[in-house]
PyMOL CGO cylinders between C-alpha atoms (Angstrom):
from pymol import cmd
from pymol.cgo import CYLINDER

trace = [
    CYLINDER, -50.04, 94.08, -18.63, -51.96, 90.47, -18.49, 0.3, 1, 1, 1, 1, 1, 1,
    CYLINDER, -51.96, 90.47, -18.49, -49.62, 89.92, -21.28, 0.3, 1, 1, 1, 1, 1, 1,
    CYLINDER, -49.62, 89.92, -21.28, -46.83, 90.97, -19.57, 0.3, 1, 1, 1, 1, 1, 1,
    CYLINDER, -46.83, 90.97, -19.57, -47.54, 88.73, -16.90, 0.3, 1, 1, 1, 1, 1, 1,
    CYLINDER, -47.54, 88.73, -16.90, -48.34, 86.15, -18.81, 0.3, 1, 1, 1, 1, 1, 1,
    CYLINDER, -48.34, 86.15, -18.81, -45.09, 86.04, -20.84, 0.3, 1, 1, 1, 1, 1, 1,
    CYLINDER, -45.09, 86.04, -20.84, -43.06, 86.27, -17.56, 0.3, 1, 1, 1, 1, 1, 1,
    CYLINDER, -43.06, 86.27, -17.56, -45.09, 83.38, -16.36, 0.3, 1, 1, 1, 1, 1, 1,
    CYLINDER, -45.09, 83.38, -16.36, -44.42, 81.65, -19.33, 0.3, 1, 1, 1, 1, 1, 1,
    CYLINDER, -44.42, 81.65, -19.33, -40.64, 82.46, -19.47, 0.3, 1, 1, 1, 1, 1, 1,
    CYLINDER, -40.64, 82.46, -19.47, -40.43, 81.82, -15.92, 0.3, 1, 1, 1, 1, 1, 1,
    CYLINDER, -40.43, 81.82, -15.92, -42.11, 77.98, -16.64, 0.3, 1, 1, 1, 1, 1, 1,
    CYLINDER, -42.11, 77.98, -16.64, -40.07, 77.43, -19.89, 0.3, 1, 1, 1, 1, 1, 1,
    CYLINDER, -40.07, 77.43, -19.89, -37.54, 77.99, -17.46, 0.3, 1, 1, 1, 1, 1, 1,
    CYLINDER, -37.54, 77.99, -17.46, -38.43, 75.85, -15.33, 0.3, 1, 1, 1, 1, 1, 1,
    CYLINDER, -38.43, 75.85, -15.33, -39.07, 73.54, -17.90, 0.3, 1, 1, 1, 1, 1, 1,
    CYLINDER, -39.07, 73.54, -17.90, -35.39, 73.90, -18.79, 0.3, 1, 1, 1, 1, 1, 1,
    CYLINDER, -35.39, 73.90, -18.79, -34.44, 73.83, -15.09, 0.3, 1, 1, 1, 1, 1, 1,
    CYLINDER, -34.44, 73.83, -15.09, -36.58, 70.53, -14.92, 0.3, 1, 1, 1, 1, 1, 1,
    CYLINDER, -36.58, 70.53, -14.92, -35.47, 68.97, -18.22, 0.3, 1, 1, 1, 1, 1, 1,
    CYLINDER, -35.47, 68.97, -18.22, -31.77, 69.47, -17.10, 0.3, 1, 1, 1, 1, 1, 1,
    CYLINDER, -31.77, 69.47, -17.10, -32.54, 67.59, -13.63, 0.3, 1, 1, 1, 1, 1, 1,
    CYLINDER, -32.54, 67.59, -13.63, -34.50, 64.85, -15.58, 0.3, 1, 1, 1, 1, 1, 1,
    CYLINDER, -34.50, 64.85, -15.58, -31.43, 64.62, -17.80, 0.3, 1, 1, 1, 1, 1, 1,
    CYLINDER, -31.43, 64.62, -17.80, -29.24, 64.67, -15.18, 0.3, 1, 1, 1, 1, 1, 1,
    CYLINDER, -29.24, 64.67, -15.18, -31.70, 62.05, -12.93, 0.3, 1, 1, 1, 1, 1, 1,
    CYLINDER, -31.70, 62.05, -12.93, -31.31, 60.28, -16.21, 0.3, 1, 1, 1, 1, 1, 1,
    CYLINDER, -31.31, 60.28, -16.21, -28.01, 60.10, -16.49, 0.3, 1, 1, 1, 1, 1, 1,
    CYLINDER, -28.01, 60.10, -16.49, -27.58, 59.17, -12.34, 0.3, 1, 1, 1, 1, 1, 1,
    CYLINDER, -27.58, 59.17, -12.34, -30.14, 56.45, -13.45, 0.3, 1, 1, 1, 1, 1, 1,
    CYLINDER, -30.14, 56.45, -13.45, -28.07, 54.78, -16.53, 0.3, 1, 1, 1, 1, 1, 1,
    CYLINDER, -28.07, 54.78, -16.53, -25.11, 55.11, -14.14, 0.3, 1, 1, 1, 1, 1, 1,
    CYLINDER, -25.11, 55.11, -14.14, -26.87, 53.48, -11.44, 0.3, 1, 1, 1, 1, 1, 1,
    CYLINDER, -26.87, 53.48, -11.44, -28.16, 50.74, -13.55, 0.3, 1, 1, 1, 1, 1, 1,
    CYLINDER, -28.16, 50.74, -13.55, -24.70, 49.73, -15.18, 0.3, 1, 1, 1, 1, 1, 1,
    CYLINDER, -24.70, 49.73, -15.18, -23.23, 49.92, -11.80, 0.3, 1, 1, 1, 1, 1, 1,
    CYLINDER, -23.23, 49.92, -11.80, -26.25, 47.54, -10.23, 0.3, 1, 1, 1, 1, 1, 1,
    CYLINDER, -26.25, 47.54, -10.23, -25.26, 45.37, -13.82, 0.3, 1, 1, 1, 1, 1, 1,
    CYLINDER, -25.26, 45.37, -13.82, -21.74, 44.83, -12.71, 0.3, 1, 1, 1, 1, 1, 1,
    CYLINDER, -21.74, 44.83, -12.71, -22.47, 44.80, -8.86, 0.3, 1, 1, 1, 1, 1, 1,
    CYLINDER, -22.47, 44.80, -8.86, -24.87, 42.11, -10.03, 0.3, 1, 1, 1, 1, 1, 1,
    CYLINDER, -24.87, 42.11, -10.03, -22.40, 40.11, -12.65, 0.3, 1, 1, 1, 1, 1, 1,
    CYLINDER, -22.40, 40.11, -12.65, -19.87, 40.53, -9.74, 0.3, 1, 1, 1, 1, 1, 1,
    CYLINDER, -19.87, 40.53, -9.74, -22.16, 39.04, -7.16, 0.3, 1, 1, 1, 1, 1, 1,
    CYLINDER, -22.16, 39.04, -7.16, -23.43, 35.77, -9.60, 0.3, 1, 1, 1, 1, 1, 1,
    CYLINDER, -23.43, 35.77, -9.60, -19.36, 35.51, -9.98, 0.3, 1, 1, 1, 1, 1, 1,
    CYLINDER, -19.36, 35.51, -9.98, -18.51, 35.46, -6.50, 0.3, 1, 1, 1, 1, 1, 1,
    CYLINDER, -18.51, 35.46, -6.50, -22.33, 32.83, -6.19, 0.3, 1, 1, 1, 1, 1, 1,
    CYLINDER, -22.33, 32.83, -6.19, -20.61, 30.93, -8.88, 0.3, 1, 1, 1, 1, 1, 1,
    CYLINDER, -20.61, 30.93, -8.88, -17.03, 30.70, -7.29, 0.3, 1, 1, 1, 1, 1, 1,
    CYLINDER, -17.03, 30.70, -7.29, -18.41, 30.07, -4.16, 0.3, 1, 1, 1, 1, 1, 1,
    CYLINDER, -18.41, 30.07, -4.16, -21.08, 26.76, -5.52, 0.3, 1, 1, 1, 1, 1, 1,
    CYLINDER, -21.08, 26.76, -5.52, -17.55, 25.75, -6.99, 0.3, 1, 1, 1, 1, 1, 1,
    CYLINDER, -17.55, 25.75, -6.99, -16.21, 25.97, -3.82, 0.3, 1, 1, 1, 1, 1, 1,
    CYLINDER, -16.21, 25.97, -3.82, -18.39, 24.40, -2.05, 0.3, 1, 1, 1, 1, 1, 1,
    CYLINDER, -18.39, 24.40, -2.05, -18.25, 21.44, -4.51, 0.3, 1, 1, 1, 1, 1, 1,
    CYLINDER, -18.25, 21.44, -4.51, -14.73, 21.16, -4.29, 0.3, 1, 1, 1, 1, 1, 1,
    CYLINDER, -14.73, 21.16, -4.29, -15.08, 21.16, -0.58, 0.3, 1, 1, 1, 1, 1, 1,
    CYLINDER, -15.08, 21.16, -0.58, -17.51, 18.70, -0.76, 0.3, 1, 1, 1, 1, 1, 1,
    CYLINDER, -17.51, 18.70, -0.76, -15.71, 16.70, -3.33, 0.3, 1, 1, 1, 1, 1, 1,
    CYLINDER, -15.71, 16.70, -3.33, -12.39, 17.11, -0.78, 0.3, 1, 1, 1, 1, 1, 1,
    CYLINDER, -12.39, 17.11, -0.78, -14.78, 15.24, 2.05, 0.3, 1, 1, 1, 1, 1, 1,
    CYLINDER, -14.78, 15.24, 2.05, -16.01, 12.44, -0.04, 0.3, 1, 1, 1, 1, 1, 1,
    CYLINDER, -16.01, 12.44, -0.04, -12.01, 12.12, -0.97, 0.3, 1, 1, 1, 1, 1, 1,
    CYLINDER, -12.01, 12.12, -0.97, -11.04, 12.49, 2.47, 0.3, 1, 1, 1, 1, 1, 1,
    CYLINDER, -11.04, 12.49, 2.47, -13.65, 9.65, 3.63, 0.3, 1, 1, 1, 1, 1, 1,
    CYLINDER, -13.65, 9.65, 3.63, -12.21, 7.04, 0.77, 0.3, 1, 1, 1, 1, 1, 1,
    CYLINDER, -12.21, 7.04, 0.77, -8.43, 7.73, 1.70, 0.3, 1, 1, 1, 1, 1, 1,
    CYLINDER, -8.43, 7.73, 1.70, -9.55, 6.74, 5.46, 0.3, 1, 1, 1, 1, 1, 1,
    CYLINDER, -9.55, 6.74, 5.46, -10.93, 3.70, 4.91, 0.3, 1, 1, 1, 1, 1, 1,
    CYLINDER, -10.93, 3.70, 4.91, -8.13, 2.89, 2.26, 0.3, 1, 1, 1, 1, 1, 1,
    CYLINDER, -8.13, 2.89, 2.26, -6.12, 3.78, 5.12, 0.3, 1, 1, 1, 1, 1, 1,
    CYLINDER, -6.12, 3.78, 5.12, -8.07, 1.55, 7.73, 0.3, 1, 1, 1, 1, 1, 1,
    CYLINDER, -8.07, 1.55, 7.73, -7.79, -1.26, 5.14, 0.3, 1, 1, 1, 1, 1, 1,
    CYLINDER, -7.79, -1.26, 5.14, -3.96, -0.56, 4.03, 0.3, 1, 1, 1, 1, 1, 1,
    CYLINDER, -3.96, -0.56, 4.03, -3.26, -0.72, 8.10, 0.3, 1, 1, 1, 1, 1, 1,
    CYLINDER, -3.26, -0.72, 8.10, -5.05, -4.25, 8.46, 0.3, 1, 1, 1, 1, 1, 1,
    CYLINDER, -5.05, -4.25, 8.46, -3.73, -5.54, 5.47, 0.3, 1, 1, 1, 1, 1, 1,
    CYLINDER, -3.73, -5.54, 5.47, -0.56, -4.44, 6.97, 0.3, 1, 1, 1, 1, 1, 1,
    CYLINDER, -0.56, -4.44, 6.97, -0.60, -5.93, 10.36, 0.3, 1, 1, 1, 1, 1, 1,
    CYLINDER, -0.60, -5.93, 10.36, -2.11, -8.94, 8.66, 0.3, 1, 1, 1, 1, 1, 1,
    CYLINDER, -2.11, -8.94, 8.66, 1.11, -9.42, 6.72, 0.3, 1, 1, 1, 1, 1, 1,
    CYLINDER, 1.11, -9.42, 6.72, 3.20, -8.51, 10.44, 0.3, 1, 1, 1, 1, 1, 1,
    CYLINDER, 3.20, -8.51, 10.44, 1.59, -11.50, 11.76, 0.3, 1, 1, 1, 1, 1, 1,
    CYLINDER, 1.59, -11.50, 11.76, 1.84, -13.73, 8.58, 0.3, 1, 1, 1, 1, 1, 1,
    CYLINDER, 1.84, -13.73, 8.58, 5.80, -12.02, 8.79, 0.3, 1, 1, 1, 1, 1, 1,
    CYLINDER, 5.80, -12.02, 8.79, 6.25, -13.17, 12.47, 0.3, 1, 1, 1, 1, 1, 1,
    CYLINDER, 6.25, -13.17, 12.47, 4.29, -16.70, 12.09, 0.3, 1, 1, 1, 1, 1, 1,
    CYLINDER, 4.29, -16.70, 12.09, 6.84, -17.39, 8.67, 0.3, 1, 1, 1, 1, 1, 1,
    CYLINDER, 6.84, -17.39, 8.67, 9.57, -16.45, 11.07, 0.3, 1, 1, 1, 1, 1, 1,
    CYLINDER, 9.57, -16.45, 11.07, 8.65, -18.52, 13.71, 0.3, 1, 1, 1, 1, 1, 1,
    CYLINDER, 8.65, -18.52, 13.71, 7.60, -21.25, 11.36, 0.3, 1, 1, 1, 1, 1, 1,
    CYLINDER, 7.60, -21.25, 11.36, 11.57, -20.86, 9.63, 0.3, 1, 1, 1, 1, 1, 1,
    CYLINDER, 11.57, -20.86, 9.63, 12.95, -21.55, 13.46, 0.3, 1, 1, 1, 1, 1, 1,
    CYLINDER, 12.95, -21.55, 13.46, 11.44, -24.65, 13.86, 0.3, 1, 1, 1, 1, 1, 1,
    CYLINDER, 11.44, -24.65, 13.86, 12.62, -25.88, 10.41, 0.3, 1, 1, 1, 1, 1, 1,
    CYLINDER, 12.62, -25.88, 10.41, 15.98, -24.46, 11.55, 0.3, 1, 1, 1, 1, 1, 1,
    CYLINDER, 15.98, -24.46, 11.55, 16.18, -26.39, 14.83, 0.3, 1, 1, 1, 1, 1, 1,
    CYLINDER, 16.18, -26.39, 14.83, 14.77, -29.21, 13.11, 0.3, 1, 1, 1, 1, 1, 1,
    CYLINDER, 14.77, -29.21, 13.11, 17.33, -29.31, 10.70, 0.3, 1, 1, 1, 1, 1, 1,
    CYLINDER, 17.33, -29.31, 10.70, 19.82, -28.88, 13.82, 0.3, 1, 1, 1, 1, 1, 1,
    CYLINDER, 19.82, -28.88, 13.82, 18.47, -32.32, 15.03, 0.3, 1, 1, 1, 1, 1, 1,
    CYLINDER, 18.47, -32.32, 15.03, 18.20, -34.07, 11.75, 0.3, 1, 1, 1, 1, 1, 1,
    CYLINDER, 18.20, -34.07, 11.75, 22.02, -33.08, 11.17, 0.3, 1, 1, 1, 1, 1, 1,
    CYLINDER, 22.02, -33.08, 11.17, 23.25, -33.91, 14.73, 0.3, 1, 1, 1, 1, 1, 1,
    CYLINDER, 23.25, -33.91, 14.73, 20.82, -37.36, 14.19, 0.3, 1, 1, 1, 1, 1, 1,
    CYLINDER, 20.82, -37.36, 14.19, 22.66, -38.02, 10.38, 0.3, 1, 1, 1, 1, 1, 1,
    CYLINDER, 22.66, -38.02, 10.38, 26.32, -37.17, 12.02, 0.3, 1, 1, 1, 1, 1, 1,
    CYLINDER, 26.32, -37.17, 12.02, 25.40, -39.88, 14.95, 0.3, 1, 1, 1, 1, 1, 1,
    CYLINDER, 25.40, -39.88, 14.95, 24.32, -42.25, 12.58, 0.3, 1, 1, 1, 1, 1, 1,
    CYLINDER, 24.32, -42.25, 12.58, 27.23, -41.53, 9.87, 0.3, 1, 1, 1, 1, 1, 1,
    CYLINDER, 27.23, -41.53, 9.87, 29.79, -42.21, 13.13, 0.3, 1, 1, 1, 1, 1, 1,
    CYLINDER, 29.79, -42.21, 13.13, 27.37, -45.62, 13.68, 0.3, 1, 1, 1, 1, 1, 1,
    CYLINDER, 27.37, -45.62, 13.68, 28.21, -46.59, 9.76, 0.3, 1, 1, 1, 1, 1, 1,
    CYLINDER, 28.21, -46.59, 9.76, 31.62, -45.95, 10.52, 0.3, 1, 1, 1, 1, 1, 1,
    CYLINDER, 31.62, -45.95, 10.52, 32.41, -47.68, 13.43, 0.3, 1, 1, 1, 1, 1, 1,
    CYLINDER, 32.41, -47.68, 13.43, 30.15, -50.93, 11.91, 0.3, 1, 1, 1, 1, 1, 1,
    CYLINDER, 30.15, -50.93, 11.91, 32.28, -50.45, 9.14, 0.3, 1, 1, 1, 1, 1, 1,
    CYLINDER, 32.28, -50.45, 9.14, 35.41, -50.74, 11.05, 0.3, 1, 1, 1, 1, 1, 1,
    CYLINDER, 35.41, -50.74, 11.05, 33.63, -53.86, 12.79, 0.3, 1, 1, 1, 1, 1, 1,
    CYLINDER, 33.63, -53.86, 12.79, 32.66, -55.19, 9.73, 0.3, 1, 1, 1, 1, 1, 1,
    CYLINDER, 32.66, -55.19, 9.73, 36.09, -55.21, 8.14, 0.3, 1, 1, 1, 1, 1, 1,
    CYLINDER, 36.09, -55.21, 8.14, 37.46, -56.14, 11.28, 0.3, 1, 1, 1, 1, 1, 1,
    CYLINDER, 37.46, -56.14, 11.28, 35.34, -59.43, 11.49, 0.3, 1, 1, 1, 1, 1, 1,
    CYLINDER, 35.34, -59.43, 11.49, 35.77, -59.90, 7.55, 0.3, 1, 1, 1, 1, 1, 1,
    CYLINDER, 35.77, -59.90, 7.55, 39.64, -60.01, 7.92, 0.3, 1, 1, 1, 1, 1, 1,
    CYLINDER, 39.64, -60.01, 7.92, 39.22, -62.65, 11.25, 0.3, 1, 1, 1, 1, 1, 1,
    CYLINDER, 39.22, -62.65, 11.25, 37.05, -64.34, 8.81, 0.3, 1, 1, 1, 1, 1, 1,
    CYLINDER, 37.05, -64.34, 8.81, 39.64, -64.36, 5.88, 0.3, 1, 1, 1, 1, 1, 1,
    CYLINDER, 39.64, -64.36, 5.88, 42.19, -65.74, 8.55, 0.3, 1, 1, 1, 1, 1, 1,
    CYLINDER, 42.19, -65.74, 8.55, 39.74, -68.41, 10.11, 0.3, 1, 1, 1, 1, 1, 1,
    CYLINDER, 39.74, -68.41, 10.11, 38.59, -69.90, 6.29, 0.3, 1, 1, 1, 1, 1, 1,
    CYLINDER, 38.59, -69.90, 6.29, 42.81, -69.28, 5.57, 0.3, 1, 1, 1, 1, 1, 1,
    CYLINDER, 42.81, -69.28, 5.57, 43.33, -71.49, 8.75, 0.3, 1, 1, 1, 1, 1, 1,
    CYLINDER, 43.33, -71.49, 8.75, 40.27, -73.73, 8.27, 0.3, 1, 1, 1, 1, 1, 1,
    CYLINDER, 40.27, -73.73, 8.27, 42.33, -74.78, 4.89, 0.3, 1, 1, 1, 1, 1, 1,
    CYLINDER, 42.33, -74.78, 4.89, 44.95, -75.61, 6.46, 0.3, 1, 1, 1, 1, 1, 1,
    CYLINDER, 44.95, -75.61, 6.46, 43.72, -77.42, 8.73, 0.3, 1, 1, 1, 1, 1, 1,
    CYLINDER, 43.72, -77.42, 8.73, 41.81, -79.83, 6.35, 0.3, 1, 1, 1, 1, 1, 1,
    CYLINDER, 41.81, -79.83, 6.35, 44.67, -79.87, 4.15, 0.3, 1, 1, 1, 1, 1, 1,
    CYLINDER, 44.67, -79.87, 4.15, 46.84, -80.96, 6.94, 0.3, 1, 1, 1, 1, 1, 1,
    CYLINDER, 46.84, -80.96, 6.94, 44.07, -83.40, 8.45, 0.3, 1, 1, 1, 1, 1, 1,
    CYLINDER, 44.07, -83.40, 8.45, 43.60, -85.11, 4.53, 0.3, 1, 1, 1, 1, 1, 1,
    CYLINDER, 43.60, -85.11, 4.53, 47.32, -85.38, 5.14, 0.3, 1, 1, 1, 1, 1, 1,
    CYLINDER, 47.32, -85.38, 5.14, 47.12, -87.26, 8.38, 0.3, 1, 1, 1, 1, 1, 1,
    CYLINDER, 47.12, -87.26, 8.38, 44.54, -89.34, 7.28, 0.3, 1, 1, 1, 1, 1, 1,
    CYLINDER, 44.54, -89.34, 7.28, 46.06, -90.23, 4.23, 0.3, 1, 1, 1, 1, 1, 1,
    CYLINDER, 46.06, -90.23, 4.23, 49.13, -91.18, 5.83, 0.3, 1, 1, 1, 1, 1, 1,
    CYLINDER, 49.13, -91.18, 5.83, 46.70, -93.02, 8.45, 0.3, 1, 1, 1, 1, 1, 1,
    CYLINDER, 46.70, -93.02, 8.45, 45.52, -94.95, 6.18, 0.3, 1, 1, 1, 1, 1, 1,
    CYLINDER, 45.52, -94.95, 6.18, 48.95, -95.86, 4.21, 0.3, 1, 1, 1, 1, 1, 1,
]
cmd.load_cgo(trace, "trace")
């Protein structure tokens, strides 16, 4: 009877032992599961780390961009009113020379009618000339006339 009771012991713990070594498998199995799905969770989550340090430097990057194209902005908009103001002073400066010119052509067409009318005066007192020197010879040659006959 010990025996008996021994040998259902024992078949009841080799069946336990079977029970047990099925669970353990299974546990086991649960386990290897578990761990390839903590792998990928973890592969997934140094991705995402990754992506998001790239991010980050990009965003970083974008801000140290950002900063350059505003003060190549400030200077592009200084260098542009500079060049509004060197623009206007030109334009200014190109008036004067206009109204200058104005003055220097209205001064030239007052002198050209001066030439002109000394001209006229010129050729006017060049022809009385012309007759007085005609007349002057005429009278000498008429007074070398008298006095020749005077003296005859």
């Amino acid at each position: 009877k010990d025996f008996e009771k021994c040998r259902e012991a024992l078949d009841a713990s080799e069946s336990l032992v079977e029970s047990q070594k099925g669970q353990i498998l299974q546990i086991s199995r649960e386990k290897m599961d578990a761990s390839e799905e903590l792998e990928t969770l973890k592969n997934e989550y140094d991705e995402q780390t990754r992506a998001l340090l790239m991010k980050e430097e990009v965003i970083v990057r974008l801000g140290e961009v950002n900063v350059q194209l505003s003060a190549d902005l400030k200077t592009m908009t200084q260098v542009r009113e500079d060049l509004s103001r060197d623009l206007d002073d030109l334009k200014s400066a190109h008036e004067d020379l206009v109204l200058a010119q104005e003055t220097k052509s209205r001064e030239l067409n007052d002198k050209e009618e001066q030439l002109a009318k000394l001209t006229e005066e010129f050729d006017s007192l060049s022809l009385a000339k012309s007759s007085l020197l005609e007349e002057h010879e005429e009278l000498s040659t008429r007074y070398d006339h008298l006095s020749s006959a005077l003296n005859d």
